[in-house]
MMTF fields as JSON, N, C-alpha, C and O atoms, coordinates in Angstrom:
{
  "mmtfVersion": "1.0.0",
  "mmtfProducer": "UNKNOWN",
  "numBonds": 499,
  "numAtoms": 500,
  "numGroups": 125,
  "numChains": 1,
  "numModels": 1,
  "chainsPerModel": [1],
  "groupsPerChain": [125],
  "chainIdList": ["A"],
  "bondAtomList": [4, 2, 8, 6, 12, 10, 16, 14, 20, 18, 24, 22, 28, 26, 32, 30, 36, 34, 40, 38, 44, 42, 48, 46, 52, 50, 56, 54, 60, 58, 64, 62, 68, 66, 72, 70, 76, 74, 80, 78, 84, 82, 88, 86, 92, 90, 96, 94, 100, 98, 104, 102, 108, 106, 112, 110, 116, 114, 120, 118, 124, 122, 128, 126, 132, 130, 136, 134, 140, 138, 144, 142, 148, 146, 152, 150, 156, 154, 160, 158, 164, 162, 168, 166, 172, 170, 176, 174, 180, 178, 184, 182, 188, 186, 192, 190, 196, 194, 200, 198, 204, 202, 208, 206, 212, 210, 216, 214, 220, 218, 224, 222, 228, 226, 232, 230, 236, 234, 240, 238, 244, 242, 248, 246, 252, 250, 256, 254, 260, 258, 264, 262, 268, 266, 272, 270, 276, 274, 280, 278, 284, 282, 288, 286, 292, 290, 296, 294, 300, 298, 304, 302, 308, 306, 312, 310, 316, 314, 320, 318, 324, 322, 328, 326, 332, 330, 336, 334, 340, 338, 344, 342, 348, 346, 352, 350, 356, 354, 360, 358, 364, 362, 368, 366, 372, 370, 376, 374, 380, 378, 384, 382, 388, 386, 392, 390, 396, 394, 400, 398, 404, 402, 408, 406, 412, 410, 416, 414, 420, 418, 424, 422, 428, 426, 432, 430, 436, 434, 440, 438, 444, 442, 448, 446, 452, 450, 456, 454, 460, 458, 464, 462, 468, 466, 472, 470, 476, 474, 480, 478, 484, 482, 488, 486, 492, 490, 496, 494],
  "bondOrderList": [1, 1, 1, 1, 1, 1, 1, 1, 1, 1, 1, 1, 1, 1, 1, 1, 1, 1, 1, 1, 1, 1, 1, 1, 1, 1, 1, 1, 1, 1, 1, 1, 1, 1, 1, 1, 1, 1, 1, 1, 1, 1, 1, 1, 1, 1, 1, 1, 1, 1, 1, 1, 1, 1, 1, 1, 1, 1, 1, 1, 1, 1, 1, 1, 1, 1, 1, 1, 1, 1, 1, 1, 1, 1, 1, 1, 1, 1, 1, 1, 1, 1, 1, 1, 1, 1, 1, 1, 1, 1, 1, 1, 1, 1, 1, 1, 1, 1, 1, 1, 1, 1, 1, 1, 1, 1, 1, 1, 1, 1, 1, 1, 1, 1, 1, 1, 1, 1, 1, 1, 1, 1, 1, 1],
  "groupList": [{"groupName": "UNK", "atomNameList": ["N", "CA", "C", "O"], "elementList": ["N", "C", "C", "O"], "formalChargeList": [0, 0, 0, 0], "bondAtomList": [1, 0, 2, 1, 3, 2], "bondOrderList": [1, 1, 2], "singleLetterCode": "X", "chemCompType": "L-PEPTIDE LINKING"}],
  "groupTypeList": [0, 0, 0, 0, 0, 0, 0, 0, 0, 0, 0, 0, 0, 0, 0, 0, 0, 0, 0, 0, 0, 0, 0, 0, 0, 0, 0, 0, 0, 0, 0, 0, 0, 0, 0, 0, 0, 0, 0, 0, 0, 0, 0, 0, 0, 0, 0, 0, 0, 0, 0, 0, 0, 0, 0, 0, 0, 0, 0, 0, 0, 0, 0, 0, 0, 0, 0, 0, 0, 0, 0, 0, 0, 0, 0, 0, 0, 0, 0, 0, 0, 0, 0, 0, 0, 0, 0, 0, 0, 0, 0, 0, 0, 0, 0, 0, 0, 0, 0, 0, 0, 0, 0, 0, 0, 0, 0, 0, 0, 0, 0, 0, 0, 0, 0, 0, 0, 0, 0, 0, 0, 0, 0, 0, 0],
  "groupIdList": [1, 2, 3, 4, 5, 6, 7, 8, 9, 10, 11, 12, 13, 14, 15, 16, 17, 18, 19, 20, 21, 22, 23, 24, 25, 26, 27, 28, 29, 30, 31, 32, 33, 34, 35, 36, 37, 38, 39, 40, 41, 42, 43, 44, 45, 46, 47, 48, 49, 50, 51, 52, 53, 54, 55, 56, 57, 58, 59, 60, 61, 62, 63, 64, 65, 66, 67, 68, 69, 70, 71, 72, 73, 74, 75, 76, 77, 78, 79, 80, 81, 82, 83, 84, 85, 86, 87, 88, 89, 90, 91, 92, 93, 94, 95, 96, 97, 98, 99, 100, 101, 102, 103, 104, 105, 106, 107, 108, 109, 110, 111, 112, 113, 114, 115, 116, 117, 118, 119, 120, 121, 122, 123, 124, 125],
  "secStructList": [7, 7, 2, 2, 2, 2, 2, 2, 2, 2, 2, 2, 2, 7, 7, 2, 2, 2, 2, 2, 2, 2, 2, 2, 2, 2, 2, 2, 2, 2, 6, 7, 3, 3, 3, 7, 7, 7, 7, 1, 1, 7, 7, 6, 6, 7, 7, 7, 7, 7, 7, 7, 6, 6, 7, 7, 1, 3, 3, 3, 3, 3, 6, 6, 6, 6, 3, 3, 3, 3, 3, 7, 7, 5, 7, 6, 6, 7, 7, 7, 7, 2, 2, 2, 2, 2, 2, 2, 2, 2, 2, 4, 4, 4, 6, 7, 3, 3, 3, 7, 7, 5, 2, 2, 2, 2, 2, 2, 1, 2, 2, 2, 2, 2, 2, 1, 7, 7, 7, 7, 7, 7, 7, 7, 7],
  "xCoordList": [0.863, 0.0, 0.901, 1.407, 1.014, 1.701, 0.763, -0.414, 1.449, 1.111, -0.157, -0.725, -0.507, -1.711, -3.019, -4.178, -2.746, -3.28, -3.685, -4.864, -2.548, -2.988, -3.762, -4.61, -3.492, -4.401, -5.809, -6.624, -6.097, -7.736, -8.085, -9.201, -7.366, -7.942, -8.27, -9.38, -7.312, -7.399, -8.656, -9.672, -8.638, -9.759, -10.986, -11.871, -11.346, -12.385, -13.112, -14.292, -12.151, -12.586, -12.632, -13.062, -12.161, -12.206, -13.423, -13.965, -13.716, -15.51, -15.277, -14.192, -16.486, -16.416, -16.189, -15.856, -16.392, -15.546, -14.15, -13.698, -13.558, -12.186, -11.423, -10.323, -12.268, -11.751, -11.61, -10.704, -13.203, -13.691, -12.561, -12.054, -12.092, -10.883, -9.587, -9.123, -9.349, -8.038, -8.319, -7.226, -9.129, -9.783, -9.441, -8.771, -9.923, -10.099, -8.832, -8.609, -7.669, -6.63, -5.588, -4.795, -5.952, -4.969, -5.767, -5.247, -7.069, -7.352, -6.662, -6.07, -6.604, -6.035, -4.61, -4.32, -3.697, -2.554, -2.405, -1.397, -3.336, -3.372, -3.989, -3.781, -4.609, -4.689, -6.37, -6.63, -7.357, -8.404, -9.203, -8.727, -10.814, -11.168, -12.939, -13.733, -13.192, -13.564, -15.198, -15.236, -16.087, -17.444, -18.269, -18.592, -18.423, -18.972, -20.724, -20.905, -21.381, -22.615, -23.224, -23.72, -23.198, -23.736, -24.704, -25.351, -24.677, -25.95, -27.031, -26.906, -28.449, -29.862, -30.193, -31.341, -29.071, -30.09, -29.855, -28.879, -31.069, -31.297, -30.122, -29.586, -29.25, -28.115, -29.372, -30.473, -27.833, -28.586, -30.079, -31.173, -29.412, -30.933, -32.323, -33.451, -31.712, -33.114, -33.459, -34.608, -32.138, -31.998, -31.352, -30.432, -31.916, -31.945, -31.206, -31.982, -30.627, -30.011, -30.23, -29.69, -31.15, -32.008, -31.003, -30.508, -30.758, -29.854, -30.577, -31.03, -30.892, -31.078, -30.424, -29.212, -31.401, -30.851, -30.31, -30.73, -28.725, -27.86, -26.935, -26.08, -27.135, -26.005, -24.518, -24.395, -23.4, -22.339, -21.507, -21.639, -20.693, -20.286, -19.039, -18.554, -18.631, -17.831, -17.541, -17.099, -17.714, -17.891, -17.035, -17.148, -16.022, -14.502, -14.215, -14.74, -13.552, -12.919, -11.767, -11.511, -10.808, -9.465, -8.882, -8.132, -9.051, -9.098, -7.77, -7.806, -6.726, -5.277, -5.483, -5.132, -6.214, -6.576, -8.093, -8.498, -8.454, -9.61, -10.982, -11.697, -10.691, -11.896, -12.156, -11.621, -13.496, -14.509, -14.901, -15.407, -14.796, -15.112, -16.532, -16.603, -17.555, -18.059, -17.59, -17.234, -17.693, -16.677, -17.96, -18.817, -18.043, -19.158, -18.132, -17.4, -17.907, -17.156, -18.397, -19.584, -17.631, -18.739, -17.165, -16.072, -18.02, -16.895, -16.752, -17.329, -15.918, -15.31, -16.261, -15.921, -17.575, -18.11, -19.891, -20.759, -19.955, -20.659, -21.503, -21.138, -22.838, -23.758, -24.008, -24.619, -23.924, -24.079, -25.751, -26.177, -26.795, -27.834, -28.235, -27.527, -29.667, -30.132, -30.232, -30.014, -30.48, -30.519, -29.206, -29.257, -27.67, -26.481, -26.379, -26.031, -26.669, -26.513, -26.93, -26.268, -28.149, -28.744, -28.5, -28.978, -27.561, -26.839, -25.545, -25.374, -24.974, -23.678, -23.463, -22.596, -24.633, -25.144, -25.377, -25.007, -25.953, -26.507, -25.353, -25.225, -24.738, -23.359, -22.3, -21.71, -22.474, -21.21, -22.142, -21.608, -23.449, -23.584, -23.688, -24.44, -23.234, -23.095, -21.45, -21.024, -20.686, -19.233, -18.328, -17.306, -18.983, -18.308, -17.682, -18.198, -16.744, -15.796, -16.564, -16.85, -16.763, -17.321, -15.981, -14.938, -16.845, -15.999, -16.495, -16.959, -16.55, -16.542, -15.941, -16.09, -14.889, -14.022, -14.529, -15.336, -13.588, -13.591, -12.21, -11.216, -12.499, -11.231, -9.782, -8.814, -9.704, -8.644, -8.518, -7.318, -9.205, -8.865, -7.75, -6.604, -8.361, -6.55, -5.781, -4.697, -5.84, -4.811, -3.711, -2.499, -4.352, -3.501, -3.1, -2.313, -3.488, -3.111, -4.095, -4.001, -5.11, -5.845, -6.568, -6.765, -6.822, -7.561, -5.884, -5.86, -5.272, -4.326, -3.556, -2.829, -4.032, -3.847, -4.991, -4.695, -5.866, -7.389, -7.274, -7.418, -6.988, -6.762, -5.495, -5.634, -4.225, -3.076, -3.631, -4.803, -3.125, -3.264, -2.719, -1.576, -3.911, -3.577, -2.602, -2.061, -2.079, -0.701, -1.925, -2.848, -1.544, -2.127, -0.895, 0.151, -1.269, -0.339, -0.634, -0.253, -1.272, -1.957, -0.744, 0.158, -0.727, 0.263, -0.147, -0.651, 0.085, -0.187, 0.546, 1.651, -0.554, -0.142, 0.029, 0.453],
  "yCoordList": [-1.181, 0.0, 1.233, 1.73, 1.59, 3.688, 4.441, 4.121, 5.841, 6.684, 7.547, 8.346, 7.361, 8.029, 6.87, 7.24, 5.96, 4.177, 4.633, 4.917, 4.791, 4.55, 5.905, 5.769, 6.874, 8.17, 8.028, 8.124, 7.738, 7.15, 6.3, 6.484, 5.103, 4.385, 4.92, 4.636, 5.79, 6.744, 7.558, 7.291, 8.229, 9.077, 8.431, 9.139, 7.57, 6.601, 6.302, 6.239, 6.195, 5.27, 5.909, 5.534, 7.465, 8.292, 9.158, 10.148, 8.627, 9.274, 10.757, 11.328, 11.293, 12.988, 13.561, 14.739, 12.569, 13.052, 13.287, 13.926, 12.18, 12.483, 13.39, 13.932, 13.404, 14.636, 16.035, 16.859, 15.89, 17.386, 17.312, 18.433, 16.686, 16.555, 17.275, 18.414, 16.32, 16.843, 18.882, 19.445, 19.512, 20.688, 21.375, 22.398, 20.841, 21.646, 21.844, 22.876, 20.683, 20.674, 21.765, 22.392, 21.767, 22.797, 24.4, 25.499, 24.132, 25.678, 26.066, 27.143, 25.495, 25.558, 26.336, 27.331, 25.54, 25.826, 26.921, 27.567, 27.433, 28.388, 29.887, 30.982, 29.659, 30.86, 30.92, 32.034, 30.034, 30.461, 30.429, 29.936, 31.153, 30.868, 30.205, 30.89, 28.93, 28.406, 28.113, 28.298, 27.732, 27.224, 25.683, 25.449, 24.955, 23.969, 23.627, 22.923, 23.89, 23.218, 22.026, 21.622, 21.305, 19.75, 19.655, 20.558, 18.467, 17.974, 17.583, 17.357, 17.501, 17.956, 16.228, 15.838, 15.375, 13.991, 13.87, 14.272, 13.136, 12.931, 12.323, 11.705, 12.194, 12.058, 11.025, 11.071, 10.132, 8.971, 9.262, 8.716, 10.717, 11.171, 11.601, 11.964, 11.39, 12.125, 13.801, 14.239, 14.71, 15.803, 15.992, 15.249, 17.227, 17.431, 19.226, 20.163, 19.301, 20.66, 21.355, 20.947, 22.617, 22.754, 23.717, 24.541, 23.318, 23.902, 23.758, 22.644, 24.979, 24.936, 23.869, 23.651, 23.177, 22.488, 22.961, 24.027, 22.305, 22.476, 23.578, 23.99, 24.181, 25.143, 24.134, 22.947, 25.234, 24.836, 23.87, 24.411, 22.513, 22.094, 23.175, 23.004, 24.183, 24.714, 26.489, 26.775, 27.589, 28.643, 29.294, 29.186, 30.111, 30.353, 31.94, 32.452, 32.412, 33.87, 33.606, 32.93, 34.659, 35.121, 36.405, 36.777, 37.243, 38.64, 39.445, 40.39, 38.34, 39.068, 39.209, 40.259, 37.913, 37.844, 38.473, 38.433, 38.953, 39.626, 39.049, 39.533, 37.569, 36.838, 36.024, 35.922, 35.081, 34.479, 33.489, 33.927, 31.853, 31.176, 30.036, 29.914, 29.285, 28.499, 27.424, 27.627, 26.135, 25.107, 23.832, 23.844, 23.348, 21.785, 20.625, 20.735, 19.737, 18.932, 17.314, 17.157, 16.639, 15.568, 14.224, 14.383, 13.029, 11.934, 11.932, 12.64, 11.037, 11.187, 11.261, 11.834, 10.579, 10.764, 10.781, 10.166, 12.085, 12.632, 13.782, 14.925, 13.136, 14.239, 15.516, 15.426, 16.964, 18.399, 18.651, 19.017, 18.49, 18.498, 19.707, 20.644, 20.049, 21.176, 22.12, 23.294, 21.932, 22.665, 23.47, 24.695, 22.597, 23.067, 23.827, 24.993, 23.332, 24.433, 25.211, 26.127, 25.787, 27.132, 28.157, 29.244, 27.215, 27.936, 28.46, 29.674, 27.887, 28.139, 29.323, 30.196, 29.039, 29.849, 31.513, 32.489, 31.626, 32.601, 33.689, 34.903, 32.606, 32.715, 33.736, 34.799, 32.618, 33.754, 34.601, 35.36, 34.68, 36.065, 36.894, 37.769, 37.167, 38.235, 38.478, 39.059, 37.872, 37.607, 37.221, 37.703, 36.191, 34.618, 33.927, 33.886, 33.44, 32.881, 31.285, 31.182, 30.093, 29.315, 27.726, 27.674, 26.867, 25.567, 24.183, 24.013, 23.107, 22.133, 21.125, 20.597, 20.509, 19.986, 17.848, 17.155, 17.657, 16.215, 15.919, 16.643, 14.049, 13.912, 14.038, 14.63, 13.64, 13.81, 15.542, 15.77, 16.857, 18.031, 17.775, 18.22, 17.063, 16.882, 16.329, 16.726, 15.086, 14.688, 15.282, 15.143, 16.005, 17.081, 18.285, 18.787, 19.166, 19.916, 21.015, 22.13, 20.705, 21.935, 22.304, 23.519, 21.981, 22.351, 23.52, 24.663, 22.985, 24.094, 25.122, 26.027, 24.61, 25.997, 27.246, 28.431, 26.892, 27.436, 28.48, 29.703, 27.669, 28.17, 29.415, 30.554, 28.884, 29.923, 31.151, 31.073, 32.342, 33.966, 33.969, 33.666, 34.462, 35.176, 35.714, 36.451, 35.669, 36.607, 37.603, 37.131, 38.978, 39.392, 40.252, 40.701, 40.351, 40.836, 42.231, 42.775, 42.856, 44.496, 44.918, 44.519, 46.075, 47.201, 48.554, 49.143, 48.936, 50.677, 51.715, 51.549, 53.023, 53.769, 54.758, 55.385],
  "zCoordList": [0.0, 0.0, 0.0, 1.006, -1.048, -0.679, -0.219, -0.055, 0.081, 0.877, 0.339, 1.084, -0.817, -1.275, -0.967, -0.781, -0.959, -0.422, 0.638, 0.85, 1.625, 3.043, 3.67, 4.553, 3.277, 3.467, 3.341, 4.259, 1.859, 1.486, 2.251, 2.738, 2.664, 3.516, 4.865, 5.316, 5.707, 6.77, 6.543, 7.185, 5.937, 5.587, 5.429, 5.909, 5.043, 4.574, 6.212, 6.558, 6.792, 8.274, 8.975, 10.065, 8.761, 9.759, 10.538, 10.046, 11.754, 12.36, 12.397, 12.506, 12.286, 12.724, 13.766, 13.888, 14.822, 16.044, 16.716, 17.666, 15.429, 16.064, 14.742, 14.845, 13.537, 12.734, 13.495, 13.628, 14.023, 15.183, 16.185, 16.224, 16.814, 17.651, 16.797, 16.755, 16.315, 15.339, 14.695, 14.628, 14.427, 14.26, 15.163, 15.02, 16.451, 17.454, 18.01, 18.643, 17.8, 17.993, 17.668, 18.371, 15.986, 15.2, 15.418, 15.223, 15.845, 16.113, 17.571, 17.499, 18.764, 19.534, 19.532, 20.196, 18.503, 18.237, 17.69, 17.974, 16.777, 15.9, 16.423, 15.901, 17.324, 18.375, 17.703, 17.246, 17.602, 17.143, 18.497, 19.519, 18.407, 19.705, 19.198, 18.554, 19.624, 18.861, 20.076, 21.293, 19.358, 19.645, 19.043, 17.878, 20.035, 19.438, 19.836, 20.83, 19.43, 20.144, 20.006, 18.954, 21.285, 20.886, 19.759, 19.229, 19.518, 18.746, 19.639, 20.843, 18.736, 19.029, 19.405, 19.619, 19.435, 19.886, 21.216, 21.849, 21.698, 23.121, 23.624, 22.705, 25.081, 25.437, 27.023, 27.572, 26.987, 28.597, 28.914, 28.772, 29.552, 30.651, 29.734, 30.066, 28.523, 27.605, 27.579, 27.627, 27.485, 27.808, 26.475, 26.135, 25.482, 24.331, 23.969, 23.783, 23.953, 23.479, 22.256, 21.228, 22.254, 20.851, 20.702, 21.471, 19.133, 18.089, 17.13, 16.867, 16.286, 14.942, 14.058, 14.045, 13.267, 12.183, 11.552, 11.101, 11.047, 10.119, 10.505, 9.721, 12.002, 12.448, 12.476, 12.777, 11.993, 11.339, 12.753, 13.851, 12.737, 14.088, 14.656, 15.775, 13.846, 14.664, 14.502, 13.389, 15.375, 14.374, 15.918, 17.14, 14.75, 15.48, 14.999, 14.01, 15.637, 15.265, 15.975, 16.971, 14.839, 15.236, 15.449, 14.546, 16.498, 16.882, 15.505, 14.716, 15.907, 15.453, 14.014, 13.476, 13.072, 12.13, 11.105, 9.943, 12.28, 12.017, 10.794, 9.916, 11.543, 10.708, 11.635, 12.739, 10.905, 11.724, 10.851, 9.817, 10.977, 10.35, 10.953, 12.175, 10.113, 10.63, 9.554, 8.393, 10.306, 9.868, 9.626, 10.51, 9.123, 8.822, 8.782, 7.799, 9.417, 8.959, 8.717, 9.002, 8.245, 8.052, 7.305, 6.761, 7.753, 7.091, 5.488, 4.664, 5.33, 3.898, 2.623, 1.588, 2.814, 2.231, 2.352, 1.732, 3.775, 4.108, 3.473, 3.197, 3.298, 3.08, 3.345, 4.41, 3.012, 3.507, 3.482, 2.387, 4.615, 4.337, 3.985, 4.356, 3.051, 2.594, 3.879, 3.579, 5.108, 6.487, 6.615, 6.724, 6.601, 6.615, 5.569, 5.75, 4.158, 2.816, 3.074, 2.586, 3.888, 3.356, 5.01, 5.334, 5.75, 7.187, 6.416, 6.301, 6.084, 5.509, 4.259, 4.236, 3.143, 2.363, 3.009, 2.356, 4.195, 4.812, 5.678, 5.836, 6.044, 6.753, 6.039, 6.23, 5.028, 3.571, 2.88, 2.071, 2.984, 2.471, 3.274, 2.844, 4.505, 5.603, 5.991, 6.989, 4.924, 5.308, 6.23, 6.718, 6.351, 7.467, 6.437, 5.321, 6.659, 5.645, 6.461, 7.654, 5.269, 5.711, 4.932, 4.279, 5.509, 5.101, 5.262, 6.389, 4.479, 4.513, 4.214, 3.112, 5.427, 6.085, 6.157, 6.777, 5.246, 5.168, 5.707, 5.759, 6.289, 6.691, 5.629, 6.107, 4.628, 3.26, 3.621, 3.462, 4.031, 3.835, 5.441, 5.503, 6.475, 7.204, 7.015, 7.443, 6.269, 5.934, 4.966, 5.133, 3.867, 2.96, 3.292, 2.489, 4.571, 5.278, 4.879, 5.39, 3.908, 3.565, 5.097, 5.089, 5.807, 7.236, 7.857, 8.314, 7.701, 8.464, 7.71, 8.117, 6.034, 5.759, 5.573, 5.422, 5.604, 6.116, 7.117, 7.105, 7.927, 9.705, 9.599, 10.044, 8.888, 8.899, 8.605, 8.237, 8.653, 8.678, 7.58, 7.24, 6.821, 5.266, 4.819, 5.643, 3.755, 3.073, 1.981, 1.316, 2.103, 1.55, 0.514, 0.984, -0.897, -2.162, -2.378, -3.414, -1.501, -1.897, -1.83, -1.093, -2.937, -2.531, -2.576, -3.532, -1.587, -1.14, -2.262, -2.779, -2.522, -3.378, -3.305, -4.277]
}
């Protein structure tokens, strides 16, 4: 198996919780300050935490960076329901920089270059 092999296979098997782990990880590192709100299914005691359907699993700002992202992550080959499309949709048209985060986007590093602080090419006149 090579290394493009064993990634797909990684990615393939990989649950959303420990992607959401790994996320929360590199935002940590990255100085983001981040929000998660449980999900809406009943837990042991039958105690239910109402969240709008399809609110994004993770919605973060970076003071120094002066942005604010909401994040969807879902497994490798996870559905984006019409609820999340039209949160996310709503999101970026009020200028929230938005994202949807599969496991293959950590394994290729696109999640941490996301997260890194922009290079911007303007030049002053």
């Amino acid at each position: 198996m090579n290394r493009a092999e064993y990634a797909a296979a990684v990615a393939k098997d990989m649950p959303e919780k420990v992607l959401q782990a790994h996320v929360e990880a590199l935002m940590r590192e990255t100085s983001w300050r981040f929000f998660h709100a449980a999900d809406n299914r009943p837990n042991a005691r039958g105690h239910v935490q109402r969240i709008n359907a399809g609110w994004p699993d993770l919605f973060a700002v970076h003071v120094r960076q002066g942005r604010r992202i909401a994040i969807e992550l879902k497994r490798q080959n996870g559905r984006v329901s019409d609820d999340q499309k039209a949160w996310l949709a709503d999101l970026e048209a009020v200028g929230i920089e938005v994202h949807v985060f599969r496991p293959d986007d950590l394994l290729s590093g696109r999640i941490l270059a996301a997260l890194a602080p922009r290079i911007t090419t303007e030049t002053k006149e």
